[in-house]
N, C-alpha and C positions, 0 to 999 in steps of 0.2 A: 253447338251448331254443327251440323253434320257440313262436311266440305261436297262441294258442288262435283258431279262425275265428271270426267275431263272429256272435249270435244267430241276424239275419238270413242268415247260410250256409244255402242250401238243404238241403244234407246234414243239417248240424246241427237246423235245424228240424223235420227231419222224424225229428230224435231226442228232441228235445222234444215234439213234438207230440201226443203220447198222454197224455201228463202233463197236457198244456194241456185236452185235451179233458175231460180227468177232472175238472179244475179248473172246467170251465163246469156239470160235470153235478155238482157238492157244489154250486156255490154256486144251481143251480135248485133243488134240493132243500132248501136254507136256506130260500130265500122262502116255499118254498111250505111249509114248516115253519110258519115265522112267521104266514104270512095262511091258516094251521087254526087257528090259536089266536088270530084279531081280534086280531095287529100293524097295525100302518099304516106302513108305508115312508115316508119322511122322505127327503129329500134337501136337506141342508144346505149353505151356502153355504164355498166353500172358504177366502175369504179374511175376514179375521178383523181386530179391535183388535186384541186379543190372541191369543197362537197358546198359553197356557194361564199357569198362574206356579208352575210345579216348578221347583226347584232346577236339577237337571242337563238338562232337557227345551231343545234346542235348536231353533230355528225358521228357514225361509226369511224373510226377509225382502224387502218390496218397497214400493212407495207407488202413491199413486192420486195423479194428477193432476186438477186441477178445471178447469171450464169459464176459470175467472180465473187461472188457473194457480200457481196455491196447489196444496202438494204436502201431503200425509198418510201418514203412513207404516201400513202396514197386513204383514200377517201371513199367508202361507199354514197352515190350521190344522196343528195335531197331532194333533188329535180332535177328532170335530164333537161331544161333552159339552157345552162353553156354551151352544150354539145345542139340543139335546135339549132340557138345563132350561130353556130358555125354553119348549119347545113345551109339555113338563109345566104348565110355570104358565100359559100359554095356555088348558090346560084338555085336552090330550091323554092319553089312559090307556097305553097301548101303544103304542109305536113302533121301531124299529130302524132304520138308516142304514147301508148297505152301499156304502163309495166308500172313494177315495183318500185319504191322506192324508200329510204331508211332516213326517219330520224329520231334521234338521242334524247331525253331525259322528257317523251314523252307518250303517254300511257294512262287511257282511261276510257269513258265513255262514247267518247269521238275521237280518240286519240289511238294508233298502236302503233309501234316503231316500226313495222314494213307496213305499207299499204302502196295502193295501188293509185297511180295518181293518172289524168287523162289530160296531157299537155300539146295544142294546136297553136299555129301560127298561120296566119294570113300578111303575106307581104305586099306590101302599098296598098293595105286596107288602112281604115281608120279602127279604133278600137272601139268604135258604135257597134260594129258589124258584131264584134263579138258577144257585146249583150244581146243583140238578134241570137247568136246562136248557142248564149245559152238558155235564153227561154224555153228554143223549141227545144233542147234537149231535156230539159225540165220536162215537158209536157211528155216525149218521147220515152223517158222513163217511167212516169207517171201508166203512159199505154201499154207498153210491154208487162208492166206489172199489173194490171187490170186494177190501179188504184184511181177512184176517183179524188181523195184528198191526201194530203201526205200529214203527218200528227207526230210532234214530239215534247214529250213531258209538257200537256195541256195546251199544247198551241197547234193551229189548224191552217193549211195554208192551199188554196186551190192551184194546182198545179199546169194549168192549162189557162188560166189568166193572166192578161199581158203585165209584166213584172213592175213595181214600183220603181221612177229613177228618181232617187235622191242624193242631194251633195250631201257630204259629211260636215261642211258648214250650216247647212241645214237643220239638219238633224241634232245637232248640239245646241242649237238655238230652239227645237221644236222639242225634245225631249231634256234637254239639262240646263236650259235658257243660258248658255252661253255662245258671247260670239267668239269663234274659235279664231275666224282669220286674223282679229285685233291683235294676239297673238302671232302673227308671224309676219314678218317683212318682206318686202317686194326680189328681196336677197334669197329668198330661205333661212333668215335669221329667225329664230325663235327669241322670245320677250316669257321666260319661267315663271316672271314675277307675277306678271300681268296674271296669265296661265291658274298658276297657283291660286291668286286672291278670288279669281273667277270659280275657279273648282270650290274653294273654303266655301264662298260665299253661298253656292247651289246645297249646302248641304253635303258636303262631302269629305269624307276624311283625306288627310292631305300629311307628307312631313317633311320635314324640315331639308331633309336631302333629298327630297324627290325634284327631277327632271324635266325638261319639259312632257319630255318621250314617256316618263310615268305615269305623268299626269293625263296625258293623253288615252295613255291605257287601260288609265282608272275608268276615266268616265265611256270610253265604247265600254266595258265591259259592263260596267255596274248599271248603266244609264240608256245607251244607243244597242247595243248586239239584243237584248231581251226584248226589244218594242221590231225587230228586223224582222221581215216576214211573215208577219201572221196576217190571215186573211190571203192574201198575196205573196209572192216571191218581192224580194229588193233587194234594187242596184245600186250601191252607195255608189257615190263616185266624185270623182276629183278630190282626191286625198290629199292635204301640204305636203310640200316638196320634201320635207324630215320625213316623210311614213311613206316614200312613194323611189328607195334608191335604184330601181331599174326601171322606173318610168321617166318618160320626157313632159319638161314644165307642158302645161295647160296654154295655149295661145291665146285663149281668152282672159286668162290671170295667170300671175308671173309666182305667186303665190301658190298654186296647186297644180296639181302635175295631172295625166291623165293614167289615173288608176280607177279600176274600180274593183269591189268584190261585190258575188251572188250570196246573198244571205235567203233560207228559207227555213221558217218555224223557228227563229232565232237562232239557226246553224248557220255558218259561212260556210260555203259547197265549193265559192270559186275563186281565183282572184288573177286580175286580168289588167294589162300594160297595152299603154300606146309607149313602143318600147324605145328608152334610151339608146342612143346612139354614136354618143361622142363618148371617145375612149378617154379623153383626161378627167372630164365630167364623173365619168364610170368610176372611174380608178380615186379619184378623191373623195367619191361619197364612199367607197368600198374600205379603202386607209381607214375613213373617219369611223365606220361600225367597227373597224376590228380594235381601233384605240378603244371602242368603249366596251366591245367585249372582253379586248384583254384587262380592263379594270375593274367589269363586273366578274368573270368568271377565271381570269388568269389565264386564257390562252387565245392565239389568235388560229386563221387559218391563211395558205397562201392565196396568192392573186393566182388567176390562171391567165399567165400571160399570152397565151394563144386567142386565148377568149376578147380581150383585150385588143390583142391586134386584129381578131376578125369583125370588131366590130366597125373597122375603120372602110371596111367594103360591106360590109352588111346595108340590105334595102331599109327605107321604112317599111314599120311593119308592126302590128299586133299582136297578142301572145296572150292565151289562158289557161288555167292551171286549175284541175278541178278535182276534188275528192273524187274517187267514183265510190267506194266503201259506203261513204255519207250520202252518198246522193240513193244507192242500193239500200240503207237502212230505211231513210226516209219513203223511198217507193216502195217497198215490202213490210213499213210498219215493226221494222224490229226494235229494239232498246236497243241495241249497242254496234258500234260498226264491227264488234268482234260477231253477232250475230250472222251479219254476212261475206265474214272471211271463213273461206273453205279450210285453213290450217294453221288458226291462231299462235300466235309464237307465245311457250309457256310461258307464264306469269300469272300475276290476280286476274280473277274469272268478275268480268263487270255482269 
């Protein structure tokens, strides 16, 4: 098998190149999206204490050297979110952050370690506003790319129809006939057992040391993410309080919290918080991911204690976080988000 010519091949670039071009003309049309509606563009600092404190969330790591030659270990981000809510508690109302960003042990189809991610906050909005505003960007990039439908590996999805809103209790009842909430307590306690025999019983493979947080993963993956968006965009939302650690509980139920994600053609594009705000709240669901990362993976990450303390002036407020890569593949019809990245970092050619 002959190896595939690398990026930079002229030929090949100039089979790229129109995708690329398309990719420059959504993301001027983002800005100037945002600065019609008094956003303020943010550009936040790449390297970081901390690169965030999810579970499975992997980070570049590197250090700072000092003038005394004292070393510090520091963090290419995952998301510029810490540094946002800081600007929030600074006293900013609007803003969004449109750059790179790096994460670790992950690389494929919809996946590459730098990508470009497009992150907005609305303060003392509700996080409805935000599903308004990623439809219209939906639709928004859908025009600028002159595509009438967006298509990926066999699924079709209209991009300019008003988006599906579904809970994720829903959904698990409509696609894997399980009731998901039975499973969780009015605490945020999770019931594994329960969990487990409901998954067995749908037909699903299951073992013995899986979690609740596995089991959960099993079924959006295998079950809910493949039936998301087609025909339509969809807004899953009000995720349990265990899948939801920088959102604030749901006032409507104590049990799920107000997150949601944009799924379209069975891609997730976006994922969006009615954002947490008590810092001891914060800080214990942050402990509790990194006890179980440092037992899956062997290492934790620190707190950013500033982030922490800024949360304790910080407004309410909303916050999403959205591919742009994925959303550029989907509107220009590429296979792979490496398709329209102008300068893929070397590795496998998807």
């Amino acid at each position: 098998m002959t190896a595939a010519s690398p990026w930079w091949a002229p030929h090949r670039h100039a089979d790229r190149r129109p995708r690329l071009l398309q990719r420059n003309a959504i993301a001027t049309a983002i800005r100037d999206w945002f600065a019609h509606r008094d956003f303020v563009e943010v550009q936040t600092a790449a390297l970081q204490i901390s690169p965030g404190n999810e579970t499975h969330l992997s980070a570049f790591a590197t250090e700072a050297i000092l003038p005394d030659a004292t070393r510090s270990p520091l963090y290419l981000h995952t998301s510029p979110e810490f540094a946002c809510k800081k600007l929030l508690a600074a006293g900013e109302q609007r803003i969004f952050s449109f750059g790179p960003v790096w994460r670790n042990r992950e690389r494929g189809p919809l996946h590459h370690p730098e990508f470009t991610m497009l992150e907005w906050y609305r303060a003392g909005e509700t996080y409805e506003s935000l599903m308004e505003d990623c439809a219209a960007l939906l639709s928004l990039a859908a025009e600028r790319a002159g595509a009438e439908s967006f298509a990926f590996r066999g699924r079709e999805a209209d991009p300019f129809a008003e988006p599906e809103r579904l809970t994720v209790a829903d959904a698990f009842g409509r696609h894997a006939g399980i009731d998901l909430l039975a499973t969780v307590g009015g605490d945020g306690a999770t019931d594994r057992d329960a969990l487990h025999a409901a998954v067995h019983a749908a037909g699903m493979r299951t073992a013995t040391d899986d979690t609740w947080t596995d089991l959960f993963s099993r079924v959006m993956v295998e079950r809910i993410e493949p039936n998301l968006g087609v025909g339509r965009a969809t807004i899953l939302h009000e995720y349990p309080i265990p899948e939801a650690a920088l959102a604030r509980p749901s006032p409507r139920d104590a049990r799920v919290a107000e997150r949601f994600e944009l799924y379209c053609c069975g891609v997730e594009l976006a994922n969006a918080f009615g954002e947490l705000t008590d810092p001891e709240e914060q800080r214990g669901r942050f402990e509790a991911d990194m006890d179980e990362k440092e037992k899956i993976y062997g290492e934790r990450y620190p707190l950013d204690e500033d982030f922490l303390a800024a949360l304790r002036i910080m407004p309410e407020a909303s916050g999403s976080a959205l591919g742009f890569d994925r959303l550029v593949m989907l509107a220009t019809g590429a296979r792979t988000v490496e398709d329209v990245i102008w300068t893929p970092v070397a590795g496998d050619d998807y």
